[in-house]
C-alpha positions in Angstrom: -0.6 -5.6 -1.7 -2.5 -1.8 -1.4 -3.1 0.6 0.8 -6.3 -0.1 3.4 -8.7 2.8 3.1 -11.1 2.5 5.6 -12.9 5.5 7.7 -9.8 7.9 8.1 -8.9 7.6 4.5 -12.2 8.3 3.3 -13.0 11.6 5.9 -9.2 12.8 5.0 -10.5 13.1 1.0 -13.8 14.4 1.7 -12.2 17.2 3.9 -9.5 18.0 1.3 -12.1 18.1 -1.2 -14.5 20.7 1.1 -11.6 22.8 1.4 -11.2 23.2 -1.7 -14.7 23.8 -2.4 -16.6 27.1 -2.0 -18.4 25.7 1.3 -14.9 26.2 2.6 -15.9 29.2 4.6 -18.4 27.6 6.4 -15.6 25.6 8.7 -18.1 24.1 11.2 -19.9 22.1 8.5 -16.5 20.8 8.2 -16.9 18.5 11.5 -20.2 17.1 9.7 -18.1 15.2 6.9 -17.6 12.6 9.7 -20.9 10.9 9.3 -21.0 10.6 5.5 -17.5 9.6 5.9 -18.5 6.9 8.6 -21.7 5.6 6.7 -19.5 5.5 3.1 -17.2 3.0 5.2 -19.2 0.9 6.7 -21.6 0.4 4.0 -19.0 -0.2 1.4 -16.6 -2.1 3.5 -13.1 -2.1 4.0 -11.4 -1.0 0.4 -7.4 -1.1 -1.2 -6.3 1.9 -3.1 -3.5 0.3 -5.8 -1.1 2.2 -7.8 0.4 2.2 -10.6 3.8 3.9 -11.5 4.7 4.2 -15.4 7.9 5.8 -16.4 8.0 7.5 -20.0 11.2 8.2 -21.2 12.4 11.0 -23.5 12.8 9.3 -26.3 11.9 10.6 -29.9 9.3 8.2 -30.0 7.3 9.2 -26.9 7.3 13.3 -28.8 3.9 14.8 -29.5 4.0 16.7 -32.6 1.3 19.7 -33.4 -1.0 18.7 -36.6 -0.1 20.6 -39.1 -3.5 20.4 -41.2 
């Protein structure tokens, strides 16, 4: 049950999160995510992501109401 995350998982969210940073512009440091990316996975080991899916329903009971004080 899960999702193996092993070295491709883990460059694949370090490069998403470089893009969105401000080194962004600096696209060949980009290529240099693949070592931390390959040291992270072999030192840690082979991972599962798990997920959870909860569905909240519109009832009156699930509202959020503004304090009034």
């Amino acid at each position: 049950m899960g999702l193996n995350a092993g070295y491709g998982e883990v460059l694949y969210a370090m490069q998403g999160r470089f893009d969105r940073s401000a080194l962004r512009r600096l696209r060949p440091l980009r290529h240099g995510l693949r070592i931390p990316a390959r040291m992270a996975a072999k030192l840690l080991g082979p991972a599962k992501l798990f997920v959870g899916v909860l569905e909240d329903l519109p009832y009156a009971e699930n509202r959020l109401l503004p304090d009034r004080a």
